[in-house]
DRENTOR-589391 format. One line per 3 residues: number of its first residue (from 1); their letters; for each residue z, y, x of N, C-alpha, C. Coordinates in steps of 0.001 Angstrom, whole numbers, plus 500000, padded with zeros to 6 digits. Each point is the difference from the previous one (the first is absolute). Layout:
REM DRENTOR-589391
NUM = a = Z Y X Z Y X Z Y X; ...
//
This chain:
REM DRENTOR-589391
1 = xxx = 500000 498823 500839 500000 501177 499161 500000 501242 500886; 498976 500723 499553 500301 501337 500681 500295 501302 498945; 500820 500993 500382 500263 501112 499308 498805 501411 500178
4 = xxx = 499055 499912 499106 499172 501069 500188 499963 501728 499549; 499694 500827 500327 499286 501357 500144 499047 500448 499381; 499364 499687 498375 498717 500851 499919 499448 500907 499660
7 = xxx = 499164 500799 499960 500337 501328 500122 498441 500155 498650; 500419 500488 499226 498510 499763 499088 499856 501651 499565; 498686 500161 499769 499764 501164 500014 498712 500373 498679
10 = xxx = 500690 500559 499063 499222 499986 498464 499407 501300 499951; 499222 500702 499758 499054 501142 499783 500672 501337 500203; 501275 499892 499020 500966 500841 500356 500899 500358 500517
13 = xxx = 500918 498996 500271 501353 499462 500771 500236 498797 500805; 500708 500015 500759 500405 499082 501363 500867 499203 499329; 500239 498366 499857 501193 499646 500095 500252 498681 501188
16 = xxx = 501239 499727 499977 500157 498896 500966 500942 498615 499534; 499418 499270 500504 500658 498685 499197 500530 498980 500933; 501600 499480 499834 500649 499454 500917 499785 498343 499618
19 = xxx = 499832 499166 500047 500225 498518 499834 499850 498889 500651; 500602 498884 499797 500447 498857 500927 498358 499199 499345; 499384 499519 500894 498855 498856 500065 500181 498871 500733
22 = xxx = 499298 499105 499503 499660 499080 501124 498878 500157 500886; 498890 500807 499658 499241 500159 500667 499139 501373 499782; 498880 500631 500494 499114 501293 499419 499396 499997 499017
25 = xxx = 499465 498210 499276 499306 500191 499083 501333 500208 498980; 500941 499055 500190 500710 500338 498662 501107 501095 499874; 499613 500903 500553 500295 501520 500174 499255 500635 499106
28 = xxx = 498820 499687 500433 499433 501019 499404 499707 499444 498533; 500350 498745 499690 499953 499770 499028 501302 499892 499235; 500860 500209 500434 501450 500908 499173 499489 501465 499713
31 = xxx = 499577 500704 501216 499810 501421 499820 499596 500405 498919; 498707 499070 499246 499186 500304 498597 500894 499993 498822; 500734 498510 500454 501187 500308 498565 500788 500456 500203
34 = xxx = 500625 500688 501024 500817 501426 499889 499378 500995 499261; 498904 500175 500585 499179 501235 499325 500289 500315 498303; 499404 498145 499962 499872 499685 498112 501050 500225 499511
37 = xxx = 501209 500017 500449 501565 499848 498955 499886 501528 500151; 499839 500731 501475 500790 501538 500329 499405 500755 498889; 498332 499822 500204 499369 501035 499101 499499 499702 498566
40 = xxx = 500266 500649 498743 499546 500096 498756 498470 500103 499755; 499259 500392 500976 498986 500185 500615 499509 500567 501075; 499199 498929 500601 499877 500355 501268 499559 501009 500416
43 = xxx = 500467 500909 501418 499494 501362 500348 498542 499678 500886; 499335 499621 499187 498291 499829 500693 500131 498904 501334; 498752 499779 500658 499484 499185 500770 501212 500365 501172
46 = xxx = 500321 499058 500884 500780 500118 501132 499507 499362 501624; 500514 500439 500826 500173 499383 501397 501109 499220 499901; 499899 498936 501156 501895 499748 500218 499654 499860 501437
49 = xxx = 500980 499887 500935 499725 499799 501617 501603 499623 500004; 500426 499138 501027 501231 499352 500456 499946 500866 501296; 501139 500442 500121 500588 501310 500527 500799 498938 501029
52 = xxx = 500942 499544 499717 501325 499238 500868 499922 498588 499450; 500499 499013 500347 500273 498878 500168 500907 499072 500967; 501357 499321 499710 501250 499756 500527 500327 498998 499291
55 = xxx = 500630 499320 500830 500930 498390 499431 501024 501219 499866; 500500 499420 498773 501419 500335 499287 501258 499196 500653; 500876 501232 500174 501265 499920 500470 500860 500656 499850
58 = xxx = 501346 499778 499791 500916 500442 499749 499890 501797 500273; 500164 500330 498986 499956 501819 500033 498194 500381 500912; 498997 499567 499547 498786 500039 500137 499499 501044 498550
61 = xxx = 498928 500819 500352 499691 500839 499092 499108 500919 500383; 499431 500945 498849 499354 501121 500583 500752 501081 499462; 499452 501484 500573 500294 501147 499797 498542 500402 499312
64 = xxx = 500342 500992 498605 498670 499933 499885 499707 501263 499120; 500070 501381 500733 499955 501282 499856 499205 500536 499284; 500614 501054 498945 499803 500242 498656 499326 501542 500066
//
């Protein structure tokens, strides 16, 4: 498992998304159904790019400036 970074970027606004995978594909395939629950509708077409990537450990995390 790794703890990922992604950083997705929608027409109008930046956001960033923290989560534990087993691997990149199924990252990015959490990322979509994050999207689906977060938004009521989606804010148009997107990027995503993996920013960081880390085995999880005790007090492991990002900082992730607002």
């Amino acid at each position: 498992m790794m703890l990922y970074k992604i950083e997705i970027q929608f027409p109008e606004q930046k956001a960033y998304l923290v989560l534990l995978a087993e691997n990149d594909q199924k990252a990015f395939a959490a990322l979509e159904a994050h999207i689906d629950r977060h938004y009521l509708k989606a804010p148009g077409p997107y990027e995503a790019a993996i920013v960081e990537k880390k085995r999880p450990e005790p007090g492991s995390g990002y900082l992730i400036e607002g």
